[in-house]
C-alpha positions as CSV (number, residue, x, y, z in Angstrom):
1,X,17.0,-16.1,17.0
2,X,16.9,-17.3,13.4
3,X,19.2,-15.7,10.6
4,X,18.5,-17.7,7.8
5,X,15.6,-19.4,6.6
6,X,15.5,-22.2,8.3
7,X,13.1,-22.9,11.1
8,X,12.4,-19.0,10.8
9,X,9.0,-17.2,11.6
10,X,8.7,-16.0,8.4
11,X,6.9,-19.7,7.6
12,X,5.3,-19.9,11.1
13,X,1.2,-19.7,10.9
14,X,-0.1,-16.5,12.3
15,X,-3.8,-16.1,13.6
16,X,-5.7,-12.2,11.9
17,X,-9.1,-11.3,11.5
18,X,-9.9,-11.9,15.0
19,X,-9.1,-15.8,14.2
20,X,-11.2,-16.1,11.1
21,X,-8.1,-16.8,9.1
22,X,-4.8,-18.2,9.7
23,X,-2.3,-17.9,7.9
24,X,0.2,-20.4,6.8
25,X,3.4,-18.2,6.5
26,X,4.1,-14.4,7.7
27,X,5.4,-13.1,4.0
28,X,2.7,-10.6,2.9
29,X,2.0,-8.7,-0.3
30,X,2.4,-5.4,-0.2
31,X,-0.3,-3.0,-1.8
32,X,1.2,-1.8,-5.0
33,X,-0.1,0.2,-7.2
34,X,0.5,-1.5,-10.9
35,X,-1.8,1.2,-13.2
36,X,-3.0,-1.9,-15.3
37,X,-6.6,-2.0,-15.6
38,X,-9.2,-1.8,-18.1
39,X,-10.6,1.9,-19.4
40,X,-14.5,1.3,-19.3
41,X,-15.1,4.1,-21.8
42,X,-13.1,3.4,-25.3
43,X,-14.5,5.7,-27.4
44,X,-12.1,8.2,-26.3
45,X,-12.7,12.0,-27.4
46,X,-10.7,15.3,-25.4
47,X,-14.7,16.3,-24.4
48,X,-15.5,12.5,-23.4
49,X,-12.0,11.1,-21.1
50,X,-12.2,7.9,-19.5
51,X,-12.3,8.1,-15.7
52,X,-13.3,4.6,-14.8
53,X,-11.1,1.8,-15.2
54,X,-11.9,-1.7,-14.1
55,X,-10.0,-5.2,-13.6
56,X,-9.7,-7.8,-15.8
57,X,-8.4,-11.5,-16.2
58,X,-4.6,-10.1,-17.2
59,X,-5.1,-8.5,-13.6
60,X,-6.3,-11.4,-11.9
61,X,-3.5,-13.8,-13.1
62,X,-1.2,-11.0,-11.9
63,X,-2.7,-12.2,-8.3
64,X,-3.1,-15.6,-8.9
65,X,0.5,-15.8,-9.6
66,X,1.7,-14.4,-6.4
67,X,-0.7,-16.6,-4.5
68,X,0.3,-19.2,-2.1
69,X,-1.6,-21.8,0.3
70,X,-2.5,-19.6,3.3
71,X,-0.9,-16.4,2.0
72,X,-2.3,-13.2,2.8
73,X,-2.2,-10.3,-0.7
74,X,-3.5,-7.1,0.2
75,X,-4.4,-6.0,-3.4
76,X,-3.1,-2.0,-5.2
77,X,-4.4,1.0,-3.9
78,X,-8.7,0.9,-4.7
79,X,-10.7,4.5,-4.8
80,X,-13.6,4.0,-3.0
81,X,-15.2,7.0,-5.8
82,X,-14.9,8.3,-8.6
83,X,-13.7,11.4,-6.4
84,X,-10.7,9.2,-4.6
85,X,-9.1,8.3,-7.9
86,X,-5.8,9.2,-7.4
87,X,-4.4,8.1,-11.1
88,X,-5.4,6.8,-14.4
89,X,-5.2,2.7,-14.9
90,X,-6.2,1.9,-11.2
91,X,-9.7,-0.5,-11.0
92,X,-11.6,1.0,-8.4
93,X,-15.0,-0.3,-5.8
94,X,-17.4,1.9,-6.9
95,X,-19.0,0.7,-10.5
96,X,-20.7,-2.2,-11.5
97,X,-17.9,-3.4,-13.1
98,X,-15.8,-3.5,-10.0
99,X,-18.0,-6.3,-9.0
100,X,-17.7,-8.2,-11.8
101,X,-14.0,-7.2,-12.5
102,X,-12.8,-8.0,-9.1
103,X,-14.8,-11.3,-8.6
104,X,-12.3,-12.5,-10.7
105,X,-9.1,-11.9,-8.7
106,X,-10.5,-12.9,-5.4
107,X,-11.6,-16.3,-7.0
108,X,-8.1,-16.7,-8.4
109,X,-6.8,-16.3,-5.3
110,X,-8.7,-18.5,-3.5
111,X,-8.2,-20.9,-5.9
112,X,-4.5,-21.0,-5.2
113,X,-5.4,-21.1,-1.2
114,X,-4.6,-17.3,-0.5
115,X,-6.2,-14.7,0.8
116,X,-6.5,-11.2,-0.5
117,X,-7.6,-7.8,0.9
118,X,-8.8,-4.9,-1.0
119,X,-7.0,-2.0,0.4
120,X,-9.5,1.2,0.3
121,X,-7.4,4.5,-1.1
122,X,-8.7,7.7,-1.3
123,X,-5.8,10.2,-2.9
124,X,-7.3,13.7,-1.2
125,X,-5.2,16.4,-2.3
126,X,-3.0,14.3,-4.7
127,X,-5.7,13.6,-7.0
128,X,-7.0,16.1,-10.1
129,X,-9.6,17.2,-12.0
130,X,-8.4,15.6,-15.1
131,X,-8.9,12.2,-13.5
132,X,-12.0,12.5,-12.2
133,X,-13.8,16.1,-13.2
134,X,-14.2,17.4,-9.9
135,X,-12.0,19.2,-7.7
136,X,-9.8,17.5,-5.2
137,X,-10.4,17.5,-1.3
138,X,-8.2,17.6,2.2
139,X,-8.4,18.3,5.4
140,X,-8.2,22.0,4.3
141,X,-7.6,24.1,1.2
142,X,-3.6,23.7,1.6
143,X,-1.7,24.3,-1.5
144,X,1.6,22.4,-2.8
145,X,4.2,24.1,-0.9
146,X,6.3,23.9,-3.7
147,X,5.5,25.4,-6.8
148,X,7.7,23.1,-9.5
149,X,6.2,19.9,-7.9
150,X,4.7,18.2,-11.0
151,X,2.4,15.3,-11.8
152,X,1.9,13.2,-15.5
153,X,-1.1,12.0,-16.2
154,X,-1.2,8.6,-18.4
155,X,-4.1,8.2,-20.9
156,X,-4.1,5.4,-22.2
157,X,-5.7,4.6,-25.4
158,X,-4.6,6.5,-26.8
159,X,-1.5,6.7,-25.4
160,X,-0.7,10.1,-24.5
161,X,1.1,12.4,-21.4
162,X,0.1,15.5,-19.8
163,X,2.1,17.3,-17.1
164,X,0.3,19.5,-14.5
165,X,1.6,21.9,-11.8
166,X,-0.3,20.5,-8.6
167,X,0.4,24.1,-7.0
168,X,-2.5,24.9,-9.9
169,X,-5.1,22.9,-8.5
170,X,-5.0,23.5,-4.7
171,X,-8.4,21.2,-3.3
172,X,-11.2,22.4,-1.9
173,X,-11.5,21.8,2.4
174,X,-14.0,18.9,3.3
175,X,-17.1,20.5,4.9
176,X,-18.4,18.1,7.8
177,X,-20.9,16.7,5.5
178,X,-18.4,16.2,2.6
179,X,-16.5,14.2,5.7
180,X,-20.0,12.1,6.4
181,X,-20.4,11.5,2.1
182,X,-16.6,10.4,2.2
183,X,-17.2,7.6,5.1
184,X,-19.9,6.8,3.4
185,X,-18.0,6.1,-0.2
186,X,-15.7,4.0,2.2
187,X,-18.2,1.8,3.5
188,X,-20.5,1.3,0.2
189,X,-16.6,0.2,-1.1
190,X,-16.0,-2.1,1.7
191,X,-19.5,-3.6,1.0
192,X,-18.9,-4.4,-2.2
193,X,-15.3,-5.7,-1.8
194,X,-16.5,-8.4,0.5
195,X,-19.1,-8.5,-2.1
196,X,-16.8,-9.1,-4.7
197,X,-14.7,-12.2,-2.5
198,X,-12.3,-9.8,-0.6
199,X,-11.5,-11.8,3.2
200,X,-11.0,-8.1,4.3
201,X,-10.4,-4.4,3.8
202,X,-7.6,-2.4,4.5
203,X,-7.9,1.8,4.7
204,X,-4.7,3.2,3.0
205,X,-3.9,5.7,6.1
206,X,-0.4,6.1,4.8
207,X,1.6,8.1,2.2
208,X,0.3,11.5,2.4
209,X,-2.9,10.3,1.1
210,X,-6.6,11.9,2.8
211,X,-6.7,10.1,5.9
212,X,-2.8,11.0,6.7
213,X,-3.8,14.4,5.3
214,X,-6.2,14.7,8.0
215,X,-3.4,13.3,10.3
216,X,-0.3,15.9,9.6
217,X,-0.2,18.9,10.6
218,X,0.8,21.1,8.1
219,X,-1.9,19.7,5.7
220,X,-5.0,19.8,8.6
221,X,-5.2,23.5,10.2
222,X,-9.0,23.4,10.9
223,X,-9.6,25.3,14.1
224,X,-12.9,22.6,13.8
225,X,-13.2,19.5,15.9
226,X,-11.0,17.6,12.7
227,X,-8.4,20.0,13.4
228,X,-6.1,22.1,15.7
229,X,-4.3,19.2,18.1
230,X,-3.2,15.7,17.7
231,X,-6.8,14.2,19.0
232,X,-8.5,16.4,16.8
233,X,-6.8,15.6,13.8
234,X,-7.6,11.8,14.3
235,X,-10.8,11.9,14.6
236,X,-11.8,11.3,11.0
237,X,-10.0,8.2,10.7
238,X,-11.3,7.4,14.2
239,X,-14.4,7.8,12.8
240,X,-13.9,6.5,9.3
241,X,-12.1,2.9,11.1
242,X,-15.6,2.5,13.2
243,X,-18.2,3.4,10.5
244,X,-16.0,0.4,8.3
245,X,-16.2,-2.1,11.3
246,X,-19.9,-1.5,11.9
247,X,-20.3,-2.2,7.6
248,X,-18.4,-4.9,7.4
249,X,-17.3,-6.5,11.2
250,X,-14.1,-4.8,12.8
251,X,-12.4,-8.4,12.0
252,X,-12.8,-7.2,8.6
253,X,-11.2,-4.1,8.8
254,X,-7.4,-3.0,8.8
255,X,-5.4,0.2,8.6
256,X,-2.0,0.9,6.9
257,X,-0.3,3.5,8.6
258,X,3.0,5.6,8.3
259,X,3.9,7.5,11.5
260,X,7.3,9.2,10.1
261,X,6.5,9.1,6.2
262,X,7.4,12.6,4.1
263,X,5.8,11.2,1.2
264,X,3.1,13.2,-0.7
265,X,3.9,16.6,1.4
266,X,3.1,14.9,4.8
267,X,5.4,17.2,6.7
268,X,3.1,17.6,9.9
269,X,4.9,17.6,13.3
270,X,3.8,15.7,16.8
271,X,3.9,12.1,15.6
272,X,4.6,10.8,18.3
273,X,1.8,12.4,19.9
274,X,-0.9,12.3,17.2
275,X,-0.1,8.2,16.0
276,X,0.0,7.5,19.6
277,X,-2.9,8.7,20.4
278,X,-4.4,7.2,17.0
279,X,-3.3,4.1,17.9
280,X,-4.8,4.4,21.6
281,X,-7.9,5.3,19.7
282,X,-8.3,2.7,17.3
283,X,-7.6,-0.2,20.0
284,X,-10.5,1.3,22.0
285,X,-12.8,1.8,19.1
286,X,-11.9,-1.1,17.5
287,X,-10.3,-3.4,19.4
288,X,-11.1,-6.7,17.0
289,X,-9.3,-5.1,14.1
290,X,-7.9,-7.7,11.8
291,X,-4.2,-6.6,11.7
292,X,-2.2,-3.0,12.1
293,X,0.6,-2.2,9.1
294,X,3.0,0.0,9.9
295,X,5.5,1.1,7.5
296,X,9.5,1.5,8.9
297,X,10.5,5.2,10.1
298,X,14.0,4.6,8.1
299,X,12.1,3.7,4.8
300,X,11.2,6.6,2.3
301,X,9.9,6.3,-0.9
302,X,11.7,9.9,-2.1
303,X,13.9,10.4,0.2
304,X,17.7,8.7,0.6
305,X,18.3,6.9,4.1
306,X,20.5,9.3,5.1
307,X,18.0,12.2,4.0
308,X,15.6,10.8,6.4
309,X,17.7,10.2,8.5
310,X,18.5,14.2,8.9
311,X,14.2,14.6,9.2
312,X,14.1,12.2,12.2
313,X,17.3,13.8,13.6
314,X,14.9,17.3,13.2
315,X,12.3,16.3,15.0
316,X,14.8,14.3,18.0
317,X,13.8,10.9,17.1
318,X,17.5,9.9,15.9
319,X,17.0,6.0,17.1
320,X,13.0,5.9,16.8
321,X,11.1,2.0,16.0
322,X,8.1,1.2,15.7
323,X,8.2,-0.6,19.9
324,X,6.2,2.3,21.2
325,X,2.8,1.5,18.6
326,X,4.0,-2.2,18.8
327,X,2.8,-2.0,22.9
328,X,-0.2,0.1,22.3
329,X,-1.7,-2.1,19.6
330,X,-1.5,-5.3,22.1
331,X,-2.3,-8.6,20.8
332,X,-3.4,-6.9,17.5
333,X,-1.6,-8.6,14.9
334,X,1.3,-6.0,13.6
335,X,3.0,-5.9,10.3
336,X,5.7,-3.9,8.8
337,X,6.8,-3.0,5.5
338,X,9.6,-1.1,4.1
339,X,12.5,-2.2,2.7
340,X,12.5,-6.1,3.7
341,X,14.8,-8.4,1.3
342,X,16.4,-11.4,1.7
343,X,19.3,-10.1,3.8
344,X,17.6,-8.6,6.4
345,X,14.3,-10.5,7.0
346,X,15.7,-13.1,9.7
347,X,15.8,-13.0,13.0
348,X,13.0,-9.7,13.1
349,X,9.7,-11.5,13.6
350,X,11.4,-13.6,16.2
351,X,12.9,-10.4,18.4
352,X,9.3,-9.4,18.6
353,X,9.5,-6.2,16.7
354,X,6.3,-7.6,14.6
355,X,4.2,-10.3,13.4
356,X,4.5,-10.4,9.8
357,X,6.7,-8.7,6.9
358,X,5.2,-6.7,3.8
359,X,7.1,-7.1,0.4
360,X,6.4,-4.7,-2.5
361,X,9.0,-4.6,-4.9
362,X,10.5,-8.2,-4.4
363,X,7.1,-9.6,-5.2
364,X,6.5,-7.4,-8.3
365,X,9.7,-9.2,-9.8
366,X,9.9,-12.6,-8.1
367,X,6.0,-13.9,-8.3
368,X,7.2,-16.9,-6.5
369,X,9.3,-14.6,-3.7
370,X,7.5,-16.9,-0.8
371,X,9.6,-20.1,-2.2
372,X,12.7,-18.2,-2.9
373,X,13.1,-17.0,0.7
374,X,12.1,-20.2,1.8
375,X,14.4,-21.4,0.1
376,X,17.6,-19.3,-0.3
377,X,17.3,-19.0,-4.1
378,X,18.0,-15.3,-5.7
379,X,16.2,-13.1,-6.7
380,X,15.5,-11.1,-9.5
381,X,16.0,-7.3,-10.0
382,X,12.7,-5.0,-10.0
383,X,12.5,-2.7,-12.8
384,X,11.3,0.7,-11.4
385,X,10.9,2.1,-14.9
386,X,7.8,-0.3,-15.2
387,X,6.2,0.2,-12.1
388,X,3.4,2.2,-12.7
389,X,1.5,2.3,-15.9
390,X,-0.9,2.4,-18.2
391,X,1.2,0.4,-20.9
392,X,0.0,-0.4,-24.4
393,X,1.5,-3.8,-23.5
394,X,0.0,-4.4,-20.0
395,X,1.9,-8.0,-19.5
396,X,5.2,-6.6,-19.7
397,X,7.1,-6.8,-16.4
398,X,3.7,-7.6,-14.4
399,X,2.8,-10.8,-15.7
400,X,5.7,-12.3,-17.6
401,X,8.2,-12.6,-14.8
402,X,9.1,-16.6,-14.3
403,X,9.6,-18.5,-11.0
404,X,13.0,-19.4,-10.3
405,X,15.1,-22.2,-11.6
406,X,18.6,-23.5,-11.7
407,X,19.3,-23.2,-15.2
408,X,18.2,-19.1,-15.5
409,X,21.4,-18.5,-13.0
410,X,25.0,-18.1,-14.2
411,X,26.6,-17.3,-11.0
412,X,24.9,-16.9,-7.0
413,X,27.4,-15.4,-4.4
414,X,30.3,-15.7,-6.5
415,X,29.3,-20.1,-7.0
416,X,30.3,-20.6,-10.7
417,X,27.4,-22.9,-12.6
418,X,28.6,-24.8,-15.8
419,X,26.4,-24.3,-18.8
420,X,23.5,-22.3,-17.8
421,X,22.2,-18.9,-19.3
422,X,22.6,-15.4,-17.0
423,X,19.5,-14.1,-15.6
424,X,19.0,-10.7,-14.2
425,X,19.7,-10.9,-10.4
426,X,19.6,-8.5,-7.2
427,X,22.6,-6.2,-7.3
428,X,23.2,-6.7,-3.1
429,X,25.8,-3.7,-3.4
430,X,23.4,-1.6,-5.2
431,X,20.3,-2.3,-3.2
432,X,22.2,-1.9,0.1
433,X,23.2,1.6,-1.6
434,X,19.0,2.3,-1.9
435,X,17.6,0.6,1.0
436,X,20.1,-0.1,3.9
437,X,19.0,-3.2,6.3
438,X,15.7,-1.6,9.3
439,X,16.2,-4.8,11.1
């Protein structure tokens, strides 16, 4: 079993999309959401908001850069309508200038010799009227449980903050036909990302967003067929995975996923139950899926390891992996993401536990992360503060971050280098403190 980069699976070729594509190494980009696109209306007044945004070329080098020969990208979060559009600055697959916006990135990808997929996000219940002028949608009508839970909404130009009380604008429950228009929205947005270039589409299922809405059961309490068990409550993204594969061709299609996530509200009990049965569902319906991401249960985006560590402990799933939708998925390619780094990535791909690793935050900072790990070079610290924009200066810590070299590096695991200039590197103590090792 490898613990170190050498002769590692990590950079071992890997067969998804039914065989369509291989790819050359197993180090995947994460979907991130990066808030840095284009407003399409400029003329901005408070009775005419912009509520379109599309990408550009800043956006596209952003891609590029990360690029490898036989990489695989999946691209940020993409509403598949105007009614998805879970917040301001994100391009999304439902305008003419999608098309034309996002042709750009795929071919600069493909340029480099990656390949990208346009992950599909629709933001249900997290999304507001003052995004998209029209009430949000779930599962059902279920309100913010907590009343002080609040959201900022970016408007940018000019720029300008508003916060909101979400508890203020509970959404409205989809009606069977407003489920019908939504898989529709999906599949004109898959069209048109393969369309635009995109080798595939992933669904966003994750992250407390609509299809985990439908998915958890404190969100979904339809006494319908969508609602009122664990097969119930799968049954839109059941039907919202086939509908995809018949658009585009189930090698096309993929699924993020987050069985034990907290994120967004998604407080439901019976996972287990209702992802296994998801899972079962899915590799029935559509068995030629291009590749299943699962997210760790250990990693949280606003919770502390040891505070979701007390959740699993709730619900008796103190030691629980990812194994048990590892076996149901088969020979379907399986990723995870979740808190990977260059500590703990060896050795996991080769204990079977997956097929491929996702990277987020690494590869928001390190643009060339695929030849650092290869290599054993540092890397450097993410900036969380600049995560998410809009930004007045949309290059700042998305496109100016440089590829490694020896002289930006004053000192690596206590080695003393003679006249070179200190770069920002990862504090090991510091990240071990906010993500502890899931291998």
């Amino acid at each position: 079993m490898s613990s170190s980069p050498k002769d590692s699976l990590l950079f071992a070729p890997l067969a998804i999309a039914g065989g369509k594509i291989t790819l050359k190494h197993r180090v995947v980009h994460a979907p991130c959401t990066r808030n840095r696109a284009i407003p399409l209306n400029e003329e901005l007044t408070p009775e005419n908001p912009n509520r379109i945004w599309y990408p550009d070329e800043l956006v596209a080098e952003y891609y590029a850069q990360r690029a490898t020969e036989g990489g695989l990208l999946i691209s940020e979060g993409i509403p598949p309508s105007l009614e998805a559009t879970g917040a301001p600055g994100v391009p999304g697959l439902f305008h003419p200038s999608h098309l034309t916006g996002w042709r750009l990135t795929t071919a600069a990808v493909h340029r480099r010799g990656g390949f990208i997929y346009a992950q599909l996000w629709h933001a249900g219940r997290t999304t507001l009227p003052h995004l998209t002028g029209t009430p949000s949608v779930s599962a059902s009508a279920a309100p913010w449980d907590d009343p002080s839970e609040q959201k900022t909404i970016h408007r940018l130009p000019p720029l300008s903050d508003e916060t909101v009380l979400l508890v203020d604008y509970p959404p409205l429950e989809l009606t069977k036909e407003g489920i019908k228009k939504t898989i529709s929205d999906y599949c004109n947005a898959a069209r048109m990302a393969m369309d635009a270039g995109f080798d595939g589409v992933e669904v966003h299922g994750g992250n407390g967003y609509l299809p985990e809405q439908f998915l958890s059961s404190n969100i979904n309490v339809r006494s319908d067929e969508y609602g009122g068990s664990p097969e119930k409550r799968c049954r839109f993204v059941v039907e919202l995975m086939e509908a995809l594969a018949e658009t585009v061709g189930e090698e096309n299609v993929a699924i993020r996923l987050s069985p034990f996530g907290l994120f967004n509200q998604a407080r439901g009990t019976e996972r287990v139950e209702t992802w296994g049965h998801l899972c079962r569902e899915l590799k029935r319906c559509v068995p030629g899926m291009s590749y299943v991401s699962f997210i760790e249960p250990r990693y949280e985006q606003i919770f502390s390891v040891s505070e979701k560590d007390s959740f699993l402990s709730s619900w008796g799933l103190e030691k629980t992996d990812l194994s048990y939708f590892r076996e149901i998925m088969g020979s379907t390619p399986f990723f995870s993401a979740g808190g990977w780094n260059d500590k703990n990535s060896w050795g996991v791909l080769e204990s079977g536990a997956c097929d491929a690793l996702l990277y987020g935050r690494y590869f928001l900072s390190n643009p060339d992360l695929v030849e650092r790990l290869k290599h054993g070079w540092p890397l450097e610290r993410y900036d969380r503060a600049t995560f998410y924009g809009p930004f007045e200066d949309r290059t700042f810590h998305y496109t100016d971050y440089k590829p490694w070299q020896p002289e930006n590096v004053a000192n690596i695991e206590g080695v003393k280098l003679e006249g070179v200039k200190q770069s920002k590197l990862v504090d090991v103590t510091m990240e071990a403190r906010e993500v502890e090792a899931v291998a």
